[in-house]
MDAnalysis code that builds the backbone (N, CA, C; Angstrom):
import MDAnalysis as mda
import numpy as np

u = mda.Universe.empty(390, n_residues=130, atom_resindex=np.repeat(np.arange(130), 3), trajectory=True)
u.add_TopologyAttr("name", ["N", "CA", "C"] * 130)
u.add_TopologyAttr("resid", np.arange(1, 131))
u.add_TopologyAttr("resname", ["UNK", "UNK", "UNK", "UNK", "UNK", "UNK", "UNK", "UNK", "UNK", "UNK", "UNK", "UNK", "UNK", "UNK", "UNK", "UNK", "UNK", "UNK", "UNK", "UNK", "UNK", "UNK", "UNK", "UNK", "UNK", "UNK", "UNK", "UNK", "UNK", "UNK", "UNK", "UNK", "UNK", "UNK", "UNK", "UNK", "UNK", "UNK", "UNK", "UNK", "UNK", "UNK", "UNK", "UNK", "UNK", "UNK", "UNK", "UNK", "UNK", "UNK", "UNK", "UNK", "UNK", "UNK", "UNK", "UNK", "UNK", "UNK", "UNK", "UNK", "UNK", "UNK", "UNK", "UNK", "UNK", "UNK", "UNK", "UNK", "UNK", "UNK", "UNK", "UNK", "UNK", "UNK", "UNK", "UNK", "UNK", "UNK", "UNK", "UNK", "UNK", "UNK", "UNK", "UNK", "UNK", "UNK", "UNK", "UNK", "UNK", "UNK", "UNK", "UNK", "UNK", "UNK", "UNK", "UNK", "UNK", "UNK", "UNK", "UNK", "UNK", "UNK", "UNK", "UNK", "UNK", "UNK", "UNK", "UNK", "UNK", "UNK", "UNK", "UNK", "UNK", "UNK", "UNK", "UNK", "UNK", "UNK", "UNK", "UNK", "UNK", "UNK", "UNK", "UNK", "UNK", "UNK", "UNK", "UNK", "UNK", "UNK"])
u.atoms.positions = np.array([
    [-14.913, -6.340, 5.865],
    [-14.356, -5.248, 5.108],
    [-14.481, -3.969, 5.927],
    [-13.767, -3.504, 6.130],
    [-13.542, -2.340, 6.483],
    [-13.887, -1.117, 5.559],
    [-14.139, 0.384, 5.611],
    [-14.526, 1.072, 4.489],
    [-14.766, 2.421, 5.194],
    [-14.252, 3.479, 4.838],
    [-14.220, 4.683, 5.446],
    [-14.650, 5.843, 4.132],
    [-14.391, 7.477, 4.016],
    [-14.934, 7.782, 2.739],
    [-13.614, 8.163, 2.216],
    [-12.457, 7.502, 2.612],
    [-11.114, 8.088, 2.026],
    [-10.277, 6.567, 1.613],
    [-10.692, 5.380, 2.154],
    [-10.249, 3.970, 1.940],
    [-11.014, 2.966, 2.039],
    [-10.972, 1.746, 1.510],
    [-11.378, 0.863, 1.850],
    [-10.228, -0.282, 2.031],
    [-10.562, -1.351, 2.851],
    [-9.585, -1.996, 3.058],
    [-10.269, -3.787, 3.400],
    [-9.737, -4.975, 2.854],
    [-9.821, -6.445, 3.154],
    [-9.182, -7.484, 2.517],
    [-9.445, -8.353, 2.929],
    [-9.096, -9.602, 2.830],
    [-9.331, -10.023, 1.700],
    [-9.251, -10.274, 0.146],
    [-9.762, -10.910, -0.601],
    [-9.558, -12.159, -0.862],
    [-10.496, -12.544, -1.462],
    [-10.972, -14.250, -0.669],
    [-9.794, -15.089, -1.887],
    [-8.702, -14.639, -2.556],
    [-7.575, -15.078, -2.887],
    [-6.639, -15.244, -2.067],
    [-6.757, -14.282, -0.683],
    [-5.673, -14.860, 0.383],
    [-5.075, -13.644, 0.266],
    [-4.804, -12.183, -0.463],
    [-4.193, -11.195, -0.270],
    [-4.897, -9.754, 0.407],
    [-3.943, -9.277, 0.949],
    [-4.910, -7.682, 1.562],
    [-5.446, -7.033, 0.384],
    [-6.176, -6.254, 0.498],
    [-6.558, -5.359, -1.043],
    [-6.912, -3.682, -0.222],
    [-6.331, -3.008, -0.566],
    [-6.480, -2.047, -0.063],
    [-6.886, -0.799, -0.852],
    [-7.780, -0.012, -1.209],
    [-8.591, 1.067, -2.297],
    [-8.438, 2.104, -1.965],
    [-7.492, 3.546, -2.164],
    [-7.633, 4.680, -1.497],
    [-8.704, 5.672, -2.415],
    [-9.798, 6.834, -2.069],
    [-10.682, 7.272, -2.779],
    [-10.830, 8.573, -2.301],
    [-10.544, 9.012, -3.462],
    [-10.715, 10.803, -4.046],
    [-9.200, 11.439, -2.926],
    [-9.399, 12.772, -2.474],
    [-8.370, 13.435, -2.354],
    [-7.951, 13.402, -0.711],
    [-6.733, 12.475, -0.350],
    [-6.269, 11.988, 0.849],
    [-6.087, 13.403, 1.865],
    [-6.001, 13.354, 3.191],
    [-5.205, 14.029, 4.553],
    [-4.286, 13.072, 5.149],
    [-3.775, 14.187, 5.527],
    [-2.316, 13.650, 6.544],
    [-2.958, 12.012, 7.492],
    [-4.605, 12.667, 8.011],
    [-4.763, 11.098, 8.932],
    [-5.818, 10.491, 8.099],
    [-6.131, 10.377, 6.767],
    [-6.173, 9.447, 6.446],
    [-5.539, 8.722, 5.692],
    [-4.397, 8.891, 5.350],
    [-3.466, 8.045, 4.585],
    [-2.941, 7.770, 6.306],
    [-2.102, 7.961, 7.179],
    [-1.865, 7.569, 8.766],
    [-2.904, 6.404, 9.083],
    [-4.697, 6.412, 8.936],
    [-5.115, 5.435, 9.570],
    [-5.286, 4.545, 8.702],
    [-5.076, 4.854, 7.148],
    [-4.987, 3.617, 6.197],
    [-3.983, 2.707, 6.574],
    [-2.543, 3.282, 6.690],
    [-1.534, 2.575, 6.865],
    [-1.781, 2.068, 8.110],
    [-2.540, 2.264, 9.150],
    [-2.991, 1.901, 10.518],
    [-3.354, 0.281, 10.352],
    [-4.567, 0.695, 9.272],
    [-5.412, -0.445, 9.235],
    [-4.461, -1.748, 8.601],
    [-3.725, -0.971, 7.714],
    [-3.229, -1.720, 6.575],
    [-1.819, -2.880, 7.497],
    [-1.460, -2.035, 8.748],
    [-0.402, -2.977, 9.518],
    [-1.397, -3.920, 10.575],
    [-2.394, -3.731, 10.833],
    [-3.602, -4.776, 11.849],
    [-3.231, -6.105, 10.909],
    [-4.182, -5.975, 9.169],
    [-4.615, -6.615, 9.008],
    [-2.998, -7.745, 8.269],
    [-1.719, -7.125, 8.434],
    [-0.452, -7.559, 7.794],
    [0.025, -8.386, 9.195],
    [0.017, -8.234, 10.191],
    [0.277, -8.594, 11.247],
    [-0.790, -9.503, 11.675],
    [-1.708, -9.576, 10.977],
    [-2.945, -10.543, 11.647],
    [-2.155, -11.470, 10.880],
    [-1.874, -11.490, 9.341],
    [-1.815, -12.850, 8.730],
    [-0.890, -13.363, 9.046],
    [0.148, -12.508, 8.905],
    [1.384, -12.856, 9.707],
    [1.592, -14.131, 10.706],
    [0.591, -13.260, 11.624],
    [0.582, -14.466, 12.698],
    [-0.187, -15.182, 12.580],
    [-1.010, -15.653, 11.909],
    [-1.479, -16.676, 10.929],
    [-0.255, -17.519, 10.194],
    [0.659, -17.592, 10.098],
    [1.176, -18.530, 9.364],
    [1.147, -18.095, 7.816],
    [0.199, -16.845, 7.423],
    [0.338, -16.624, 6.062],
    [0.829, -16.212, 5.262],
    [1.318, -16.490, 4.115],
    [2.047, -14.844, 2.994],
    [1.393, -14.248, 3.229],
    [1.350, -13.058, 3.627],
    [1.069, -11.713, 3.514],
    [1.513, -10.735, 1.998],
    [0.369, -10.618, 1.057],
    [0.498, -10.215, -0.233],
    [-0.275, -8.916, -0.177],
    [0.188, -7.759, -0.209],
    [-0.404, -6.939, -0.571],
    [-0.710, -5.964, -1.853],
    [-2.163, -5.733, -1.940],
    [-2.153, -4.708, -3.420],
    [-3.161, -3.323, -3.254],
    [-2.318, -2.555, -3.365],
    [-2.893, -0.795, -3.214],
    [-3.653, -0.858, -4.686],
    [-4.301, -0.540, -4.243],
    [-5.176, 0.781, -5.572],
    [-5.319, 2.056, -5.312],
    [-5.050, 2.762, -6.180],
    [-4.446, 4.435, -5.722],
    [-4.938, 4.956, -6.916],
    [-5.582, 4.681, -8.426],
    [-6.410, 4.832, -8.933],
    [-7.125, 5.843, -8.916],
    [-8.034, 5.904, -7.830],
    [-9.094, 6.781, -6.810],
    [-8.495, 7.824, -6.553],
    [-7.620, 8.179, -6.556],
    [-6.569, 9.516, -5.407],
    [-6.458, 10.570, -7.061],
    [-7.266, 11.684, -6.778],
    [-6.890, 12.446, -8.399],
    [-5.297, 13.371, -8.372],
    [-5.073, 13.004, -6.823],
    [-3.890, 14.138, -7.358],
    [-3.228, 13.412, -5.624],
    [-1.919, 13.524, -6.274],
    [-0.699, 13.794, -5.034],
    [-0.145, 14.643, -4.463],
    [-0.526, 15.004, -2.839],
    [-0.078, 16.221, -2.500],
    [1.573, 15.866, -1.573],
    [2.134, 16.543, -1.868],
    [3.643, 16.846, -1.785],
    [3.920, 17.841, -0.739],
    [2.755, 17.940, 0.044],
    [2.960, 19.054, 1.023],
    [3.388, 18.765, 2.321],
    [4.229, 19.731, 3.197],
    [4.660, 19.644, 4.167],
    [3.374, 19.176, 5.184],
    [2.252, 19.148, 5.130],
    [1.366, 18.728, 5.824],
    [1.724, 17.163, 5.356],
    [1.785, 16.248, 4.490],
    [1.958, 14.782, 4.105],
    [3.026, 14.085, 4.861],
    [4.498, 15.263, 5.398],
    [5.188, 15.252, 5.665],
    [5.367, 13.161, 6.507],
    [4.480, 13.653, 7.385],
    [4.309, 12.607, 8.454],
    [3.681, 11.121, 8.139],
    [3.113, 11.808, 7.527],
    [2.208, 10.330, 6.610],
    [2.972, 9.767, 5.895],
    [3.965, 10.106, 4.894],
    [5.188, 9.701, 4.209],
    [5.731, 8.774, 4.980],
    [5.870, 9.376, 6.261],
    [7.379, 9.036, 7.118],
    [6.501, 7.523, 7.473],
    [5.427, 7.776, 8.420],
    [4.621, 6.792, 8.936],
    [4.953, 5.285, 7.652],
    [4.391, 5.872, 6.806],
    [4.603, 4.537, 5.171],
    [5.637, 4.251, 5.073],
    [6.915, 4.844, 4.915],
    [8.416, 4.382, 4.657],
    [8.554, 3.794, 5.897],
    [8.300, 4.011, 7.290],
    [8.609, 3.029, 8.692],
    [7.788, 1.684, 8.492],
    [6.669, 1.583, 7.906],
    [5.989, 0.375, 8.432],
    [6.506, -0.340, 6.661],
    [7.264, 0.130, 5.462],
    [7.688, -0.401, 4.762],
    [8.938, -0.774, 5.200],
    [9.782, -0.512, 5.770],
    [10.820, -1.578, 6.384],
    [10.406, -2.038, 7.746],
    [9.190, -1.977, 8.310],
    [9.306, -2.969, 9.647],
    [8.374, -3.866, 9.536],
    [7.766, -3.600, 8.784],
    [6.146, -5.072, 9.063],
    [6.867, -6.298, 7.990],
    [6.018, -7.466, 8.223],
    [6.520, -8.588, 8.111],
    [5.359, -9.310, 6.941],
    [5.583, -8.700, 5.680],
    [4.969, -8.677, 4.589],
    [6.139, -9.020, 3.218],
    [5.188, -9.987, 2.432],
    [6.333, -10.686, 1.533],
    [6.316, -9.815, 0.379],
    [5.347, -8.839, -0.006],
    [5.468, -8.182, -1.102],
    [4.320, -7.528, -1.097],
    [4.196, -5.692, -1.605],
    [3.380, -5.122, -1.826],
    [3.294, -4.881, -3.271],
    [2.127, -5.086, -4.513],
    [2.233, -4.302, -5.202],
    [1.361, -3.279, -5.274],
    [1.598, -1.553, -5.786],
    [0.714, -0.575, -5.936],
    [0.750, -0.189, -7.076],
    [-0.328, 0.026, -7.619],
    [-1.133, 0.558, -9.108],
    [-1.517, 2.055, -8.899],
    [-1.088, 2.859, -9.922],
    [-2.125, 3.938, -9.724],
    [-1.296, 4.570, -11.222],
    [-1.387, 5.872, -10.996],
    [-0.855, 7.259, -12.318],
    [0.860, 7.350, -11.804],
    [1.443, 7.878, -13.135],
    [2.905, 8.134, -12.979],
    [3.088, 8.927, -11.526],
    [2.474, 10.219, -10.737],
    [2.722, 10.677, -9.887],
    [3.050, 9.611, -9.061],
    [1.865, 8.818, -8.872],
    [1.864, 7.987, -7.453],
    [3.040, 6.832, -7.505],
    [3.313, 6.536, -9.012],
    [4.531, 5.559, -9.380],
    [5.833, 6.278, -8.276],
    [5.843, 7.487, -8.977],
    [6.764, 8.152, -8.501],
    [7.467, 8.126, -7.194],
    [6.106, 8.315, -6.624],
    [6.243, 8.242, -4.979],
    [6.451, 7.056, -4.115],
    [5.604, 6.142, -4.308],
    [5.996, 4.781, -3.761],
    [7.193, 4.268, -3.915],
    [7.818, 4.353, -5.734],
    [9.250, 4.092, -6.002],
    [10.082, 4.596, -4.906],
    [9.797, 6.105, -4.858],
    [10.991, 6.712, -4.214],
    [10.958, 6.426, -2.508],
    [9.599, 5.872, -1.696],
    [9.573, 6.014, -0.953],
    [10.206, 4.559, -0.549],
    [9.855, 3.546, -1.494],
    [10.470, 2.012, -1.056],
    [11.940, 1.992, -1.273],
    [12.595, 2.738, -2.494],
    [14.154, 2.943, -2.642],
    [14.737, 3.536, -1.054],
    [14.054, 5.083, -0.062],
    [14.694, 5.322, 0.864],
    [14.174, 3.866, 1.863],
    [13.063, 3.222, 1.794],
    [13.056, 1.678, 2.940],
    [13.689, 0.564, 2.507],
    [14.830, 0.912, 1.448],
    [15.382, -0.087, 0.964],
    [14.511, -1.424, 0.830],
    [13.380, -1.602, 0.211],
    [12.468, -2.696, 0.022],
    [12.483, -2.789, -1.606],
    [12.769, -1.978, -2.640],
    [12.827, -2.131, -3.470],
    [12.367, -3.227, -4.409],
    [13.146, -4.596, -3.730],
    [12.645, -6.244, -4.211],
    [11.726, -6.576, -4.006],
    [10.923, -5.975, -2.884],
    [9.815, -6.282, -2.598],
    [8.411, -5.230, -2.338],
    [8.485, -4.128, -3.198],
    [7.375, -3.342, -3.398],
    [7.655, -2.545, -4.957],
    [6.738, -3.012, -5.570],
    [6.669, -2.506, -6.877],
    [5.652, -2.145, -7.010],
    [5.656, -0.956, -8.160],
    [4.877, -0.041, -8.791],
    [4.293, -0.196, -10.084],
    [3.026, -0.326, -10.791],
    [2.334, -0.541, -11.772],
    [1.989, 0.575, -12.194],
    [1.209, 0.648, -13.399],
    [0.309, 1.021, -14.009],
    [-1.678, 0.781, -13.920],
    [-1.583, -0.418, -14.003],
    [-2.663, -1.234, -13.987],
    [-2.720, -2.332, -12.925],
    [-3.646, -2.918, -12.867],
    [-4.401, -3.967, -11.920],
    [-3.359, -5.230, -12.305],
    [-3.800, -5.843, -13.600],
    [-3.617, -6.547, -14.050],
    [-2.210, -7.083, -14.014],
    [-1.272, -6.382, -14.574],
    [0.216, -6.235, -14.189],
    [0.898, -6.293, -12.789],
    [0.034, -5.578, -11.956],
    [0.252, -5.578, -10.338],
    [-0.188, -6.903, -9.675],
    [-1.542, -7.550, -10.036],
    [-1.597, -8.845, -9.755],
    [-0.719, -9.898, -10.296],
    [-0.471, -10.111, -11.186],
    [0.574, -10.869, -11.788],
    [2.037, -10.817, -10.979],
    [2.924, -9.860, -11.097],
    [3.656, -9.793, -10.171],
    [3.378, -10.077, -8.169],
    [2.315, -9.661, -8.184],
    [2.197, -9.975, -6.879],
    [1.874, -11.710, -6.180],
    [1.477, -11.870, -7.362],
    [1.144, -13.533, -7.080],
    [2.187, -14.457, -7.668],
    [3.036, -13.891, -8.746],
    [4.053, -14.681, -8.750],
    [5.078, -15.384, -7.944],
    [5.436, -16.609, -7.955],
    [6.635, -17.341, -7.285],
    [7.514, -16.671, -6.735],
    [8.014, -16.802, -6.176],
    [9.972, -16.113, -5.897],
    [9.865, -15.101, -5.620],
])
């Protein structure tokens, strides 16, 4: 497991990434989350594995929208259309709904990154068939 004071990030022993962001993000640490978060998508990858991922965003009390995020945005919408991952789901508050929606609609991934409310709902979809 990996674990920093802005993310945590692993393997859970179901076979999917699990990734935890905590309290109030910067430009490089949402950058080395998504860092970590393409190692460990590209490890399974080449493993032969689904690659299932699930954010928790929970932790994050507020979304900043600032031209400082600018890059970090961009960084997330690139590695959401280039890495080789069968489905992300992310949980957190309507803000963060907001954002992921809008950010997977411009990576055209749409089918394959959805937005929750809860854990529970996000696992379900994420482990489902098809």
């Amino acid at each position: 497991m990996s674990k920093t004071d802005k993310f945590e990030i692993f393997v859970n022993p179901s076979g999917f990434i699990e990734q935890k962001f905590i309290g109030n993000q910067t430009p490089k640490s949402v950058t080395d989350g998504v860092d970590q978060l393409i190692k460990l998508v590209r490890k399974l990858h080449d493993q032969k594995k689904q690659v299932l991922v699930l954010v928790d965003i929970t932790g994050v009390p507020k979304i900043t929208n600032s031209d400082a995020m600018r890059g970090a945005r961009r960084s997330m919408v690139k590695s959401m259309k280039e890495e080789p991952y069968n489905r992300i789901a992310v949980y957190g508050d309507m803000a963060t709904q907001v954002l992921v929606n809008t950010m997977a609609l411009i990576a055209g991934k749409r089918n394959k990154i959805r937005v929750f409310d809860n854990r529970i709902d996000a696992l379900k979809w994420l482990k489902a068939k098809g």
